[in-house]
Every structure is written in structure tokens, then in C-alpha cells.
C-alpha atoms as a printed R data frame, in Angstrom:
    type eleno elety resid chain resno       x       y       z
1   ATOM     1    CA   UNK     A     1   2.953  -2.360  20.175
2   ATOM     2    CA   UNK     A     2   3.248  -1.878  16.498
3   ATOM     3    CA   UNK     A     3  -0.170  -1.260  14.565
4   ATOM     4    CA   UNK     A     4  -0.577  -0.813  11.286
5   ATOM     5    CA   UNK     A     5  -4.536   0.510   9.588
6   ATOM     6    CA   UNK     A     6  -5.186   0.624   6.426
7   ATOM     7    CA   UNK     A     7  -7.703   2.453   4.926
8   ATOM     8    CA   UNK     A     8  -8.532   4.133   1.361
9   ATOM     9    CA   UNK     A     9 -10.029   1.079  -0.487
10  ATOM    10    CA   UNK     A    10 -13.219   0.531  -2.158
11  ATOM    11    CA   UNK     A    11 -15.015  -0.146  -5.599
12  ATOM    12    CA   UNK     A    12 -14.028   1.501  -8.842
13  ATOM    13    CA   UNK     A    13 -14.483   1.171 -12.398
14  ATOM    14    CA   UNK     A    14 -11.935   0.300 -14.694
15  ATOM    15    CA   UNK     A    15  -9.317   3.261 -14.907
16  ATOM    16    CA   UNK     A    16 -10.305   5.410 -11.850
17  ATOM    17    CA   UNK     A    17  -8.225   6.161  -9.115
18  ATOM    18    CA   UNK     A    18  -8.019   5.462  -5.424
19  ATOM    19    CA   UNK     A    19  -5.936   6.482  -2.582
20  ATOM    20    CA   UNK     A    20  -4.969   4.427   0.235
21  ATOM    21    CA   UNK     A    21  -3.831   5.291   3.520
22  ATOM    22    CA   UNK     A    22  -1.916   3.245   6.167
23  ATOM    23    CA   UNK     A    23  -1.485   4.869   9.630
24  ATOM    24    CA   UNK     A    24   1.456   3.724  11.611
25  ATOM    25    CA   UNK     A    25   1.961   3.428  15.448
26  ATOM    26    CA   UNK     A    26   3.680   1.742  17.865
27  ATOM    27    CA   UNK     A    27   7.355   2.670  16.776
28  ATOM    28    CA   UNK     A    28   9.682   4.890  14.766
29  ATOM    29    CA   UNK     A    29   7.955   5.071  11.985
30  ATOM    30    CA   UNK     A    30  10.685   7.211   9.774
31  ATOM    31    CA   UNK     A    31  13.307   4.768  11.020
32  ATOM    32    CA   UNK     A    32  11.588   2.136   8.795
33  ATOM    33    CA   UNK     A    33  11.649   1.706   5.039
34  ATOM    34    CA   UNK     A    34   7.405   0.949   4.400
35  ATOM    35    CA   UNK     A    35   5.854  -1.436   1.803
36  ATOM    36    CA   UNK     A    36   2.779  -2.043  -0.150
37  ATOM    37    CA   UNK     A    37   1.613  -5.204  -0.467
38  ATOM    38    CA   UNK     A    38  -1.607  -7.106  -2.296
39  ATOM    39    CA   UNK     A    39  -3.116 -10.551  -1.850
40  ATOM    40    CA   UNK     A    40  -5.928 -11.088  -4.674
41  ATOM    41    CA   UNK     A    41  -8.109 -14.343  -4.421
42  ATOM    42    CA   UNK     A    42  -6.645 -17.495  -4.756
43  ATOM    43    CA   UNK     A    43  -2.797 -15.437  -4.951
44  ATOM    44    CA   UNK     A    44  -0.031 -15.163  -3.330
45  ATOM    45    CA   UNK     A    45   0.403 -11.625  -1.261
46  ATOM    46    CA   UNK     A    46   2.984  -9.796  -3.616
47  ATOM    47    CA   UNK     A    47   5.252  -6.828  -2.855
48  ATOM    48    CA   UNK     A    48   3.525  -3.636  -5.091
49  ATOM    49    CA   UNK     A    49   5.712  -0.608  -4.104
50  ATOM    50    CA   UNK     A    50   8.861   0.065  -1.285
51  ATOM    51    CA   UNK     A    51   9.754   3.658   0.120
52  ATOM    52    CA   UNK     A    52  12.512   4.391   2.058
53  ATOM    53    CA   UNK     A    53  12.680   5.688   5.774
54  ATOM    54    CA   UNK     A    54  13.157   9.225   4.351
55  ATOM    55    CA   UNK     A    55  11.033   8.949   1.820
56  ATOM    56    CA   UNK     A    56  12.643   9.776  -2.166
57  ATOM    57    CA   UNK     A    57  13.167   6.935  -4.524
58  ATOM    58    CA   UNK     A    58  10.453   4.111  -4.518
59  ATOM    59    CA   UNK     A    59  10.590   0.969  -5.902
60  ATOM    60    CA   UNK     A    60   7.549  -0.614  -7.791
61  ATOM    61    CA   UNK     A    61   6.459  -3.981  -8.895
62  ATOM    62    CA   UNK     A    62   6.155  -3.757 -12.943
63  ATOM    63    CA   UNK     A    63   2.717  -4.665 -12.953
64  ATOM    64    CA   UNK     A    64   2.353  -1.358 -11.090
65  ATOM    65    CA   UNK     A    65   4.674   0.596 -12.281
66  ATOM    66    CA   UNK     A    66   4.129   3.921 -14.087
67  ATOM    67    CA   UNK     A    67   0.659   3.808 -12.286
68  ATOM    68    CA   UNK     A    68   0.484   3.747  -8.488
69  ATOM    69    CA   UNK     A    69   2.525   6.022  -6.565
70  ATOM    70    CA   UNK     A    70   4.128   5.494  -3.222
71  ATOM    71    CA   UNK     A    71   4.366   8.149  -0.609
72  ATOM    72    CA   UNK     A    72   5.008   9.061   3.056
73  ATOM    73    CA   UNK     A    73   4.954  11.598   5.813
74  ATOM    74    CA   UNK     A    74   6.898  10.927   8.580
75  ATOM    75    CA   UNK     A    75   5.362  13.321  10.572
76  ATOM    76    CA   UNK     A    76   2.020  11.540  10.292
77  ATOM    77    CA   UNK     A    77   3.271   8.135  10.526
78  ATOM    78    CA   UNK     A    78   1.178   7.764   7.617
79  ATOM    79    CA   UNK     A    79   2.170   6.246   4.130
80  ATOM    80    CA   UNK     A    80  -0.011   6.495   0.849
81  ATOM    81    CA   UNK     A    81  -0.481   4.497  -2.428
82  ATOM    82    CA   UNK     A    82  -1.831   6.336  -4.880
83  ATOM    83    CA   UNK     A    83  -3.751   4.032  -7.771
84  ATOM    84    CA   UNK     A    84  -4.359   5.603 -11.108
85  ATOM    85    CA   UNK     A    85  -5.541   4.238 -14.186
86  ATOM    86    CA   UNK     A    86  -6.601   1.121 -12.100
87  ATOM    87    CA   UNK     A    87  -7.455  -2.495 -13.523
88  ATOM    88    CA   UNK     A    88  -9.602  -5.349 -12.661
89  ATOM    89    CA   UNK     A    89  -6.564  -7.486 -11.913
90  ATOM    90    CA   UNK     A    90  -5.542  -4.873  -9.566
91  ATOM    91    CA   UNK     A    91  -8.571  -6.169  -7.447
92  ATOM    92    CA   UNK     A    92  -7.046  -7.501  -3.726
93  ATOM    93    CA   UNK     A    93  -6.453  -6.925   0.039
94  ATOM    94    CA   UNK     A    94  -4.173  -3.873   0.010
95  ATOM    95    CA   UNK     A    95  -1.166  -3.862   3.150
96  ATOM    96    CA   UNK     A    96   0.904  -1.813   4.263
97  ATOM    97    CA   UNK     A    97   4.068  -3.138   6.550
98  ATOM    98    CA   UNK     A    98   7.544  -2.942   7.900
99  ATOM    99    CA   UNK     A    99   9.850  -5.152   6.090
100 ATOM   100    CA   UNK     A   100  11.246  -6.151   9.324
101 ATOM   101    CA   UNK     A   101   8.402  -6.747  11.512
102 ATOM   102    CA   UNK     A   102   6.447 -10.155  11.589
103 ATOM   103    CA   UNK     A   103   3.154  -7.792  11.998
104 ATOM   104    CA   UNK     A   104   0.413  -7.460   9.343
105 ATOM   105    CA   UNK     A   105  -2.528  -5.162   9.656
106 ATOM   106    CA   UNK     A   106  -6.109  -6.114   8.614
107 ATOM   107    CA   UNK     A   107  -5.409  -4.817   5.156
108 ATOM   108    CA   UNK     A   108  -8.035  -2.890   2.779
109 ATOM   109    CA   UNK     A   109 -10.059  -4.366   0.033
110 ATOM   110    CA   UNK     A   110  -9.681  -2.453  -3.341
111 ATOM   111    CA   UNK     A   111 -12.277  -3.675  -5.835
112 ATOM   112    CA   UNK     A   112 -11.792  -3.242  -9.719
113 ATOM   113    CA   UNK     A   113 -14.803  -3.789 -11.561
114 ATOM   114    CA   UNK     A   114 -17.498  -2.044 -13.974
């Protein structure tokens, strides 16, 4: 069955950095275009970033854009966001998933704050 684990998140001052990780099992993984998602309080979950199967141009929300990064390796089944120059509205429940599959993981809490 598909599973999905996030992991990576934390607290962090105002413009640090953090890296999260999503481990992917359960299918094809570089068969599958992967997203980012967040959910802050009281939010609706938004799309943040979008890779494709084989990796190469990413898509990003523009409240994200020119700082997080979206990455994969397909022969970890793992896909990264990388968070730089983070801000507290950045604060939320960070997942990763397969457009296509009704399947979300238990998501990690990133944490923006001084």
C-alpha cells in the first residue's frame, strides 16, 4: 500500500533554513510527478512546490518561490524541500503526496518563530 513519511521539520528562527524529507513506498515512485503541500492553522492546505516523475523543472507557489527548493531521487523514493530564508507565515503541517492518489501522510510540523 502506498505510504508516504515525512520528516525534516522543526523550530527555526526567522530566515534559517530547513530540509524536509518525504520517503515514498508502496508504488512506482519515479512514475509519479510529487508535491509539497502546507496546511497552517485555521488555512486551507495549499500546493507549495510540484516536481516531475523525472525530476527537472519544478513548479512553485509565489509565496515560495525563489526560496524553497524542490528535489527528488528516484532511487530513494525520497523527495526533498529545501526552505531557505524561512518566515513566520511559512509556519504549517508540511506534506508530501501523489497528485493522483487519495492518500495523505501524517505530514511534518515546520515552526517559524524567534
Amino acid at each position: 500500500q502506498v505510504q508516504l513519511v515525512e520528516s525534516g521539520g522543526g523550530l527555526v528562527q526567522p530566515g534559517g533554513s530547513l530540509r524536509l524529507s518525504c520517503v515514498a513506498s508502496g508504488f512506482t515512485f519515479s512514475s509519479y510527478r510529487m508535491n509539497w503541500y502546507r496546511q497552517a492553522p485555521g488555512k486551507e492546505r495549499e500546493v507549495v512546490a510540484s516536481i516531475p516523475r523525472a525530476g527537472g523543472s519544478a513548479n512553485y507557489a509565489d509565496s515560495v518561490k525563489g526560496r524553497f527548493t524542490i528535489s527528488r531521487d528516484n532511487v530513494k523514493n525520497t523527495v526533498y524541500l529545501q526552505m531557505n530564508s524561512l518566515k513566520p507565515e511559512d509556519t504549517a503541517v508540511y506534506y508530501c503526496k501523489v497528485p493522483q492518489f487519495d492518500y495523505w501522510g501524517q505530514g511534518t510540523q515546520v515552526t517559524v518563530s524567534s
